[in-house]
BASE-65626 format. One record per residue (C-alpha): residue in three letters; x, y, z. Coordinates in pm, whole numbers, padded with zeros to 5 digits, always signed. Example, Ala and Ser with C-alpha at 12.3 -4.5 7.8 and 13.67 -1.06 7.14 Angstrom:
2
ala+01230-00450+00780 ser+01367-00106+00714 
This chain:
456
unk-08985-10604+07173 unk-08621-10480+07124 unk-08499-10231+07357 unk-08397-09894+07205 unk-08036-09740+07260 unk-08098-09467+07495 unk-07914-09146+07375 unk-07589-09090+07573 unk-07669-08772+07810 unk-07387-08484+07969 unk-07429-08224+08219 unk-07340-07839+08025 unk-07241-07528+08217 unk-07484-07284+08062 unk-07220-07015+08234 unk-06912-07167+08030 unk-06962-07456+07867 unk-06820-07703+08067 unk-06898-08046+08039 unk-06960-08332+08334 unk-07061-08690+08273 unk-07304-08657+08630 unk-07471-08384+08756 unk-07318-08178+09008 unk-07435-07918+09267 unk-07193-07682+09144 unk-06963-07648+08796 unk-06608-07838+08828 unk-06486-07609+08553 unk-06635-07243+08658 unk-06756-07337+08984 unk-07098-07145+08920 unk-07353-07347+09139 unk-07662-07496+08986 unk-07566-07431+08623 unk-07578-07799+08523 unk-07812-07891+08253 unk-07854-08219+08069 unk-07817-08207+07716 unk-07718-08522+07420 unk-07352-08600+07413 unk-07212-08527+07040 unk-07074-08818+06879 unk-06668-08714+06758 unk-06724-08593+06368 unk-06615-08839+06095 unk-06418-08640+05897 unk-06288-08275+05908 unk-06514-08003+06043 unk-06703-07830+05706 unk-06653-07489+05854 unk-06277-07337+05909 unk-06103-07127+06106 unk-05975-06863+05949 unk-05694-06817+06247 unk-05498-07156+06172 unk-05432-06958+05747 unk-05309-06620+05927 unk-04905-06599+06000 unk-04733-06492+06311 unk-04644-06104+06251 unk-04524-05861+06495 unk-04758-05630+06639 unk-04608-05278+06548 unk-04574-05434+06175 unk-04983-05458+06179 unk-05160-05233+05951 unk-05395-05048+06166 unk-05655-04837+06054 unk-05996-04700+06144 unk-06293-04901+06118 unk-06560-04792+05847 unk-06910-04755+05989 unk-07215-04803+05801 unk-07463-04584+05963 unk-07788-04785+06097 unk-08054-04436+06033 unk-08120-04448+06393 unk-07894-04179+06557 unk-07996-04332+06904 unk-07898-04735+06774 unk-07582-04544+06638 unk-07477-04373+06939 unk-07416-04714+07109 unk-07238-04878+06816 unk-07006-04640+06863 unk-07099-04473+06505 unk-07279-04775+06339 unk-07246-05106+06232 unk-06849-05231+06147 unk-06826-05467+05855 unk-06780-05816+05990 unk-06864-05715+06329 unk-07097-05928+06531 unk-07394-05780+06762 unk-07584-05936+06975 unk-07881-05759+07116 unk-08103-05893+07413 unk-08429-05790+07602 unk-08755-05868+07739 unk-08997-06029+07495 unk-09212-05766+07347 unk-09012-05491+07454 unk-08892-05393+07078 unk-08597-05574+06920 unk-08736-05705+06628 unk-08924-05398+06564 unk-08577-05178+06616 unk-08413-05401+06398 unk-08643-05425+06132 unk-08691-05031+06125 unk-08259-05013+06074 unk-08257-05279+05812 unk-08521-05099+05594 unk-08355-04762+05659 unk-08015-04928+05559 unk-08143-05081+05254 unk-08137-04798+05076 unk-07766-04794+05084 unk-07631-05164+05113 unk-07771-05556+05058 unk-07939-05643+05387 unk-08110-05997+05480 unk-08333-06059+05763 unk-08347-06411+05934 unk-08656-06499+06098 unk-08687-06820+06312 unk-08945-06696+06505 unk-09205-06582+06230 unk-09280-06674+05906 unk-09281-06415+05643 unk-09591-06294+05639 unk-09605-06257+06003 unk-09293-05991+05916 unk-09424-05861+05632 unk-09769-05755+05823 unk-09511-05582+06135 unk-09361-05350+05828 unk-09705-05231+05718 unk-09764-05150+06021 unk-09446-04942+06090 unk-09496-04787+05743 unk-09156-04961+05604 unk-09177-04983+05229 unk-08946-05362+05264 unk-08879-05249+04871 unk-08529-05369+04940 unk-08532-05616+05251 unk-08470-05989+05211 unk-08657-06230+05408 unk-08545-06575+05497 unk-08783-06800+05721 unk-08547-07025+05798 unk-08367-07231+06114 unk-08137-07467+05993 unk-07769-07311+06011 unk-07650-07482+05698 unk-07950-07366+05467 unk-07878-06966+05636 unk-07522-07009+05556 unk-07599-07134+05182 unk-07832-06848+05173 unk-07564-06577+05307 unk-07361-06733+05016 unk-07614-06667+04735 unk-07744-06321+04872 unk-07395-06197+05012 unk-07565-05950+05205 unk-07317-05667+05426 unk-07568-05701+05716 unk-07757-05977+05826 unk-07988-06007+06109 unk-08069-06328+06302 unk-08385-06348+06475 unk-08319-06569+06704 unk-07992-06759+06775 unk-08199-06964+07046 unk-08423-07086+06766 unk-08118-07247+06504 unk-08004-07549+06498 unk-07706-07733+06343 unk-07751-08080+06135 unk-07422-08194+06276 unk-07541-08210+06639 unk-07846-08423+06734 unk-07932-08155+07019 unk-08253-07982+06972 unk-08254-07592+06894 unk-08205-07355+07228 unk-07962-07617+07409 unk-07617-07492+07526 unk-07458-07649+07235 unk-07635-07558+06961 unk-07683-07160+07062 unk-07301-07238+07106 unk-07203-07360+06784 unk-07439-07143+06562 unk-07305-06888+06682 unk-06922-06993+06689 unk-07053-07081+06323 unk-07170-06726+06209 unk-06915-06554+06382 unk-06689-06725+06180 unk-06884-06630+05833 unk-06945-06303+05930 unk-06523-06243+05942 unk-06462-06422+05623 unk-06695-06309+05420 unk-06697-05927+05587 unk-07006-05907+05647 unk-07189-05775+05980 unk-07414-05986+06150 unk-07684-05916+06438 unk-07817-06193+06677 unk-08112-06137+06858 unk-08081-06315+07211 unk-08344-06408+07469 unk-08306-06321+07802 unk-08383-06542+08141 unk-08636-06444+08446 unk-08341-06300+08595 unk-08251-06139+08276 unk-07947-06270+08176 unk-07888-06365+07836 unk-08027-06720+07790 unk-07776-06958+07666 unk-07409-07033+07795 unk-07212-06701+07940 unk-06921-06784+07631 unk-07199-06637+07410 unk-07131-06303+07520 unk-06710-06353+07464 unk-06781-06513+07109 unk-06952-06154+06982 unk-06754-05826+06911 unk-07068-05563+07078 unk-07336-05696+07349 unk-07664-05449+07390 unk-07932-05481+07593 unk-08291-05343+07618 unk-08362-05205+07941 unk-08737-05047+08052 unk-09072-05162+08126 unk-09300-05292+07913 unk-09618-05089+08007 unk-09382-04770+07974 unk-09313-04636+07614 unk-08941-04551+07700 unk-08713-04815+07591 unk-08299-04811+07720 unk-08063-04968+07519 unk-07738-04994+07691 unk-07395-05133+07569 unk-07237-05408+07828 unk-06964-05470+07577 unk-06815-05344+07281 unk-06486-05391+07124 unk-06576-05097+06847 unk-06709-04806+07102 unk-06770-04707+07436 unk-06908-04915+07710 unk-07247-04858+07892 unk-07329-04609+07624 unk-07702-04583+07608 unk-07951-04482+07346 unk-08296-04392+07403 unk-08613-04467+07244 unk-08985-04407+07253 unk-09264-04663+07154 unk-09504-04540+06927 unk-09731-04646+06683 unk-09487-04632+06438 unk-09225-04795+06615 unk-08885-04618+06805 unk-08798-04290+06756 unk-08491-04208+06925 unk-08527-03967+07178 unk-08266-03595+07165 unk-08336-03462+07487 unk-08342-03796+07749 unk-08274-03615+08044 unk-08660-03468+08056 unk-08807-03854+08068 unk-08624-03858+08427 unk-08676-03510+08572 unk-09029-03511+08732 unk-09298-03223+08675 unk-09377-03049+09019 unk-09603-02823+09019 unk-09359-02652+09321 unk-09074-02833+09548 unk-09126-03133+09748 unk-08962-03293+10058 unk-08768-03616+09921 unk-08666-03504+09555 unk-08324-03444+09469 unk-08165-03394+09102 unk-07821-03554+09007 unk-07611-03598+08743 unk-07526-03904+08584 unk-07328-04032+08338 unk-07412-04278+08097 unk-07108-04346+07855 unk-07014-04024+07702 unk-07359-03885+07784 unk-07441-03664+08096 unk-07814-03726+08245 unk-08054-03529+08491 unk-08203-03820+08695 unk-08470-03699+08987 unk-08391-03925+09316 unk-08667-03964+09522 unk-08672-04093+09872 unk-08995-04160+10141 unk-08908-04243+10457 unk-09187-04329+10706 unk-09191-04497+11035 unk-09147-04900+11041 unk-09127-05020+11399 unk-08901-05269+11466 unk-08786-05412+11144 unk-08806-05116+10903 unk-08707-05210+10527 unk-08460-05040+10295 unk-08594-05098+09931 unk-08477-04931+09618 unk-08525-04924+09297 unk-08279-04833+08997 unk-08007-04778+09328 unk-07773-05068+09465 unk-07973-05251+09802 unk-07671-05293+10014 unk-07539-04953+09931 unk-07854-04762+10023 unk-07799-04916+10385 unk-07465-04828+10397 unk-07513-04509+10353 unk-07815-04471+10586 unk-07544-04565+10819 unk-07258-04302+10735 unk-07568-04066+10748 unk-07620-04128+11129 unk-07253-04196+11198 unk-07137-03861+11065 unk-07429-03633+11028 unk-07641-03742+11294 unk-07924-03854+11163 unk-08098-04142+11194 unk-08345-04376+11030 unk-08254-04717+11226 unk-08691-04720+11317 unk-08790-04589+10978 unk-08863-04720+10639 unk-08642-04618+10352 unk-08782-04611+09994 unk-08522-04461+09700 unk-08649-04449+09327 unk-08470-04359+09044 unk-08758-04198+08805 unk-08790-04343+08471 unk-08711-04659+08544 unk-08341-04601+08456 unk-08060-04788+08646 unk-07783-04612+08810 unk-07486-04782+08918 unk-07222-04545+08986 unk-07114-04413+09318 unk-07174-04009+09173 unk-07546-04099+09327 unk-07476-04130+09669 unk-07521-03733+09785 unk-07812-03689+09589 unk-07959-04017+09739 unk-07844-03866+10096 unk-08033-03540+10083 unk-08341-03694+09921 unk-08348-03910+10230 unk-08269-03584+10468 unk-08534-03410+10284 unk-08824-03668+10336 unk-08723-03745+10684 unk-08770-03300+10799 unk-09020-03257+10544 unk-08827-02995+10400 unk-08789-02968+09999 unk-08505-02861+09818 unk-08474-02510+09636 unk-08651-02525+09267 unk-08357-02581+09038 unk-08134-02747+09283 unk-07895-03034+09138 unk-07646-03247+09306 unk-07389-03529+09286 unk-07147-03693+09470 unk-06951-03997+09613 unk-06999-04042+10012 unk-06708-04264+10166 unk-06765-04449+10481 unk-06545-04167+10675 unk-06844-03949+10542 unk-06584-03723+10295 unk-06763-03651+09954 unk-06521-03783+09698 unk-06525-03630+09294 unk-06713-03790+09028 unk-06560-03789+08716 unk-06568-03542+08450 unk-06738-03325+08693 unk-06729-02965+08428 unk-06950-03179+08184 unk-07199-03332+08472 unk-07208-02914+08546 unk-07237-02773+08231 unk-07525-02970+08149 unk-07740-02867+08451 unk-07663-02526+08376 unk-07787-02610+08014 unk-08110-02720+08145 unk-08178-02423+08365 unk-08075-02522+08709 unk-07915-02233+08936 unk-07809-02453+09192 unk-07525-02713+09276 unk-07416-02893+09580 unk-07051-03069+09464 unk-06766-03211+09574 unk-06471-02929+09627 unk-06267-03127+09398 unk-06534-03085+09116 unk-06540-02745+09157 unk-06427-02546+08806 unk-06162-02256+08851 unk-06383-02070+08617 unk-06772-02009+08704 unk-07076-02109+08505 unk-07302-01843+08396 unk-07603-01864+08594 unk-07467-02169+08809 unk-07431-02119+09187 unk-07190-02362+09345 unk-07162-02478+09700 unk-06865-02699+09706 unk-06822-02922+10020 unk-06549-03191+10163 unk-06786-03351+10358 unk-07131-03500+10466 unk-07204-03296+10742 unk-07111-03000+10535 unk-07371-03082+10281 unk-07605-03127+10527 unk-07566-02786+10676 unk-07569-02608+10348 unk-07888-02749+10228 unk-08038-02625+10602 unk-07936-02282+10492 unk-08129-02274+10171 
């Protein structure tokens, strides 16, 4: 029997791309560790690449000689999906969009391509399904599809050739993981072919002006599968944040070169798909009956957006190892500030466990939380409840001062909006003019806060 050539094999960074002939504990290029996976070397191409660059035909000009000009939007018909954009979709703009399976991409997607067809040619890529399988999904959103082109389809070439014919302004791919090019032997999801399909449709979608949307799958750890240079290749990166069993969905913007970044928009799953949501601030403010120890109301800021967020805190006695878990807070900064807490207030938790929950499931990663999260935890640990209407925010610093959060009037004027009477802020926050029906207890430090919430 003859022996068969055995494919040549290389070791990709799925971080960023690099290549090693042996595996390696940790990346020689990025040094990420454990990022090494084995895929088929690519044999050089014969002859010149089919697909080209449209930055070797452009000539060196100076910059203040550029014609610059606003981008034209072409709005999606979900306000929510807009909001992130940045306004809507930009002509030759790339998107990619990634999420939890079954958490509502597709169905987001499909619901702004039928809205948009009204208005401009749309197509609709679908490696995933076959036609029918897409067609039954828009019957049961109630889509008409009068006007939405649907390609089953996962060879690169035969899409392109397709984009050609239709010369659609927005085209949606559903999934880059599942394309593959004929000019690499790799099969479809590998580092180099999620790489070069979508180095490939970048590249179409600035020649022929066109805007294209790549849905991306995410990783247990929820990253976006595939190598990290994804993410630099595309002009806008979303991502779907929530639980499945709840029917709010998050979509937040990590990067966008048209907009604002970690703008969010926020749906509700229904039976006929998303529906953007006005008011989001009521999906994180609990319904009490009446006050309870461990609640505490901040303001957050989600790109240009101000949120109510309840905190909620439960401490309880642990014995010698008590834990510090939280959940939509940073870990390691809950137990630093359990420590300024005792250091500078007095107060101390070192034998008790220390739950913090963000409610709705929403994710808060600015340092505005940390006084709210502070006298959640003092109001748990005496049992005492805050005042009904009571709001809060804050940054605590390790020499237990309470630094300003930014754009502090807007954080304000939207509490006072939503009925609350009370607010515990940094002095530096504090307007020159007073807001009708807002009471305001400016304070310096942590100790100060402390003692003000005693006298309520």
């Amino acid at each position: 029997m003859p022996r068969m050539a055995r494919d040549k094999t290389v070791y990709t960074c799925r971080e960023c791309g690099g290549t090693s002939p042996k595996w390696l504990g940790q990346c020689p290029h990025c040094k990420a560790w454990n990022s090494l996976d084995e895929t088929v070397a690519e044999p050089a191409p014969a002859g010149r690449h089919r697909f080209q660059s449209i930055a070797a035909t452009q000539p060196v000009a100076t910059l203040a000689d550029i014609a610059a000009s606003e981008v034209e939007r072409m709005p999606t018909g979900q306000e929510e999906l807009d909001r992130v954009l940045g306004g809507g979709v930009v002509a030759g703009g790339v998107v990619l969009i990634g999420g939890d399976p079954g958490i509502g991409k597709s169905t987001l997607l499909l619901q702004a391509l039928d809205a948009m067809s009204a208005r401009i040619p749309v197509l609709y890529v679908t490696g995933e399904e076959s036609g029918a399988q897409v067609a039954l999904r828009a019957r049961r959103l109630g889509l008409s599809g009068a006007k939405v082109r649907v390609l089953a389809e996962i060879q690169l070439e035969r899409i392109a050739a397709a984009i050609e014919a239709e010369a659609p302004a927005l085209v949606v791919i559903d999934s880059i993981q599942t394309l593959y090019s004929e000019q690499l032997t790799s099969a479809p999801g590998s580092v180099a072919q999620v790489r070069e399909c979508a180095a490939q449709l970048t590249r179409i979608a600035k020649t022929r002006g066109c805007a294209v949307v790549l849905v991306g799958h995410v990783t247990k750890e929820g990253a976006l599968a595939g190598p990290r240079v994804l993410e630099h290749i595309v002009d806008t990166v979303l991502y779907f944040e929530g639980d499945t069993h709840s029917s709010f969905r998050l979509v937040r913007a990590i990067k966008n070169r048209f907009g604002a970044v970690n703008e969010i928009g926020v749906f509700a799953m229904t039976e006929r798909g998303l529906k953007g949501v006005s008011n989001p601030s009521a999906i994180f403010l609990s319904t009490h009956g009446e006050p309870v120890p461990g609640s505490c109301v901040m303001v957050t800021l989600e790109g240009s957006r101000p949120l109510l967020v309840e905190i909620q805190a439960l401490v309880d006695s642990g014995g010698p190892s008590p834990r510090r878990l939280s959940v939509g807070l940073d870990r390691e900064r809950l137990a630093m500030l359990l420590a300024v807490l005792h250091r500078h207030a007095g107060i101390a938790c070192t034998d008790q466990d220390v739950f913090v929950n963000a409610v709705g499931g929403v994710r808060i990663g600015e340092p505005a939380a940390d006084l709210a999260v502070l006298l959640a935890i003092h109001g748990s640990l005496r049992g005492k409840a805050l005042p009904r209407g009571f709001v809060a925010f804050g940054e605590v610093g390790l020499a237990g001062e309470v630094r300003p959060a930014p754009r502090g009037q807007e954080r304000l004027r939207e509490a006072a909006k939503l009925g609350f009477a009370v607010a515990l802020v940094p002095k530096a926050n504090a307007p020159k003019k007073p807001i009708e029906g807002l009471t305001l207890h400016p304070v310096e430090r942590i100790e100060d806060a402390i003692d003000v919430v005693r006298s309520l």
